[in-house]
C-alpha positions as CSV (number, residue, x, y, z in Angstrom):
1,X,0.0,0.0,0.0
2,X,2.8,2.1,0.9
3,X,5.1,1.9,-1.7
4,X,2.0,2.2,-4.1
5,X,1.2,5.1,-2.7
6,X,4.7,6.4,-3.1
7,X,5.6,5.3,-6.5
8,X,2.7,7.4,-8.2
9,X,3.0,10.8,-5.6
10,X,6.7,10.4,-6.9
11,X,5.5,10.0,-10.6
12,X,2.8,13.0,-10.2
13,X,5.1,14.9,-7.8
14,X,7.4,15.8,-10.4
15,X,5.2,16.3,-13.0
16,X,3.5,18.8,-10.8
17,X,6.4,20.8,-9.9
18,X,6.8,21.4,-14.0
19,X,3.8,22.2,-14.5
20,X,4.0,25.2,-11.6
21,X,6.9,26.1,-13.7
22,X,6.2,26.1,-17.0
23,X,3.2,28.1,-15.8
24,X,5.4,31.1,-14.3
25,X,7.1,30.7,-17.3
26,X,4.5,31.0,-19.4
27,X,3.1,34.2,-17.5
28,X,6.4,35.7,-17.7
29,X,6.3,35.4,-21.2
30,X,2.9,37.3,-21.7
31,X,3.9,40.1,-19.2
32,X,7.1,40.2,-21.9
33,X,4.1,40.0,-25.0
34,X,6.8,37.4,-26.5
35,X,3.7,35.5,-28.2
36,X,6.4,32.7,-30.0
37,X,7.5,31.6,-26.8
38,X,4.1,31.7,-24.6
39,X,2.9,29.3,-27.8
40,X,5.6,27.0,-27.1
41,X,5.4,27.3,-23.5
42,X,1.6,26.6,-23.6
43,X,2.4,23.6,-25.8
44,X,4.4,22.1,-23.1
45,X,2.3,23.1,-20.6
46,X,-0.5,21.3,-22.3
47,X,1.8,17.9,-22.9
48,X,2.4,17.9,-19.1
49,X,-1.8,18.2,-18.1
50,X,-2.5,15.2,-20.8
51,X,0.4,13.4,-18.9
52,X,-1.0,14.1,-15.6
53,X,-4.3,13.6,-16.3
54,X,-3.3,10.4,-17.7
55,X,-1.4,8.8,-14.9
56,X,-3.9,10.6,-12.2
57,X,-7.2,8.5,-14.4
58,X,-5.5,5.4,-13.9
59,X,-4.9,5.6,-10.4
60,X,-8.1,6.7,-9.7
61,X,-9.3,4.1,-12.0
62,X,-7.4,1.3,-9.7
63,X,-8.8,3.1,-6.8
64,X,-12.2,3.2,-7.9
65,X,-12.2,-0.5,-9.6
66,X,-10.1,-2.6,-6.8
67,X,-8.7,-1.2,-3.8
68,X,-11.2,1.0,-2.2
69,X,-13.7,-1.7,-3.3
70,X,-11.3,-4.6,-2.0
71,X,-10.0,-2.7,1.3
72,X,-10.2,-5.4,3.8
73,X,-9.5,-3.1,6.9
74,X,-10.7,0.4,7.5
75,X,-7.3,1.7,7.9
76,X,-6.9,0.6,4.4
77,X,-10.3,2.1,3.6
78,X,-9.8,5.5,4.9
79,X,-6.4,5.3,2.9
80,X,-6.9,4.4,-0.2
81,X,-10.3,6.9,-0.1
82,X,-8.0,9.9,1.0
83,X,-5.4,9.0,-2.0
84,X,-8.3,9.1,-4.3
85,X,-9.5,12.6,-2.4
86,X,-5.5,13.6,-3.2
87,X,-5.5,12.8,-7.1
88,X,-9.2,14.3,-7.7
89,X,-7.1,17.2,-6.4
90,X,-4.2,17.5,-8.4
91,X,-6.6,17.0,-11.2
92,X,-8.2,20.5,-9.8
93,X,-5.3,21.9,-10.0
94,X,-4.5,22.2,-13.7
95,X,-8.4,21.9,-14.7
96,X,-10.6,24.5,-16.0
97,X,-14.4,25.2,-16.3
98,X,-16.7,22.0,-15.9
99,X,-13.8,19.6,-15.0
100,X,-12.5,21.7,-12.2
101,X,-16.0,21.5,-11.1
102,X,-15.7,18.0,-11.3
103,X,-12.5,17.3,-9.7
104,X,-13.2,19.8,-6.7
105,X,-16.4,18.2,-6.4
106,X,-15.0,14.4,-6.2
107,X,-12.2,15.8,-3.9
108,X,-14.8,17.0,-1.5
109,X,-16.5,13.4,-1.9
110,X,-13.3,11.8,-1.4
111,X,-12.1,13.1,1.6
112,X,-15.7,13.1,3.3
113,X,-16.2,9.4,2.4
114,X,-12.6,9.0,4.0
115,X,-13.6,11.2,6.9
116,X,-17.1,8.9,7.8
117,X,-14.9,5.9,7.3
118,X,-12.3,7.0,9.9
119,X,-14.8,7.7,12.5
120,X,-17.0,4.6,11.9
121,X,-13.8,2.8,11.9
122,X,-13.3,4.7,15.8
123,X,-16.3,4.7,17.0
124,X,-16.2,1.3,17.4
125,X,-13.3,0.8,19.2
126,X,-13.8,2.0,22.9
127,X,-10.3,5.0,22.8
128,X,-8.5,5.8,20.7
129,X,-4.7,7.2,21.3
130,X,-3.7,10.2,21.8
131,X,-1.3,9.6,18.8
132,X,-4.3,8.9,16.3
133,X,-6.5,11.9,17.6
134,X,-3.5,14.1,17.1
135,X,-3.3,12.9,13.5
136,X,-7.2,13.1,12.6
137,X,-7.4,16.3,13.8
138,X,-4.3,17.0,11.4
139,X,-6.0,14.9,8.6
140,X,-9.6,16.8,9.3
141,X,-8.0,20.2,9.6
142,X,-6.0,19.6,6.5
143,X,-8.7,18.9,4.6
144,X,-10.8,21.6,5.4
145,X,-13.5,19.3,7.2
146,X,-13.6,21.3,10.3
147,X,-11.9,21.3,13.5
148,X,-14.9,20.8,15.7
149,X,-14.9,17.1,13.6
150,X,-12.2,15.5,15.4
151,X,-12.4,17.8,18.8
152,X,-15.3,15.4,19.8
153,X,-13.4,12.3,20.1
């Protein structure tokens, strides 16, 4: 799960960080009104969304088609559902018009549906540690779910 996990925020990773800048490239360039290069820059630019989009589809694909489905603990669950909440967002990122609707909408789904997992998954145990509140209240506050989520455990 792990090294899944890894190996494709490693793939994306990069690919996001050129994207970022061939984008400040490509604003530089029209602030200049140097119209050959934003072409070529926009070009590129374009080459590196298809290649995200691309490698973020099929993960989401595997996510959608085996793992989440497959998950045979809730840790696992609430993991692979978050992952999917992470690459709907990187999709939001580079997106425009009805697709960023899209994506934000699906991250927003994602991370809720990891959310309800992680406190189904807690409310049936009697406590939980310090150490895991700590880090829901970091995973709820992170992902804009609220504070007051997590304060009640």
């Amino acid at each position: 799960r792990n090294l899944l996990s890894v190996a494709y925020k490693n793939v994306v990773g990069t690919r996001r960080a050129s994207w970022r800048i061939i984008l400040s490239i490509e604003r530089k360039e029209e602030r200049k009104g140097n119209e050959e290069h934003v072409v070529t820059v926009r070009h590129y630019r374009d080459k590196v969304e298809s290649e995200l989009s691309t490698i973020c589809q099929g993960i989401l694909q595997l996510l959608d088609t085996h793992l989440v489905p497959s998950s045979m603990t809730s840790e696992s669950k609430v993991f692979y559902l978050k992952m999917k909440g992470d690459y709907h967002r990187y999709l939001a990122e580079f997106k425009t018009g009805p697709e960023l609707k899209d994506s934000a909408e699906n991250t927003l789904m994602a991370y809720k549906s990891a959310q309800v997992s992680f406190f189904a998954w807690h409310a049936s145990s009697q406590k939980i540690s310090p150490l895991e509140a700590i880090n829901c209240f970091r995973f709820v506050c992170k992902n804009s779910f609220g504070c007051d989520s997590c304060c009640h455990l």
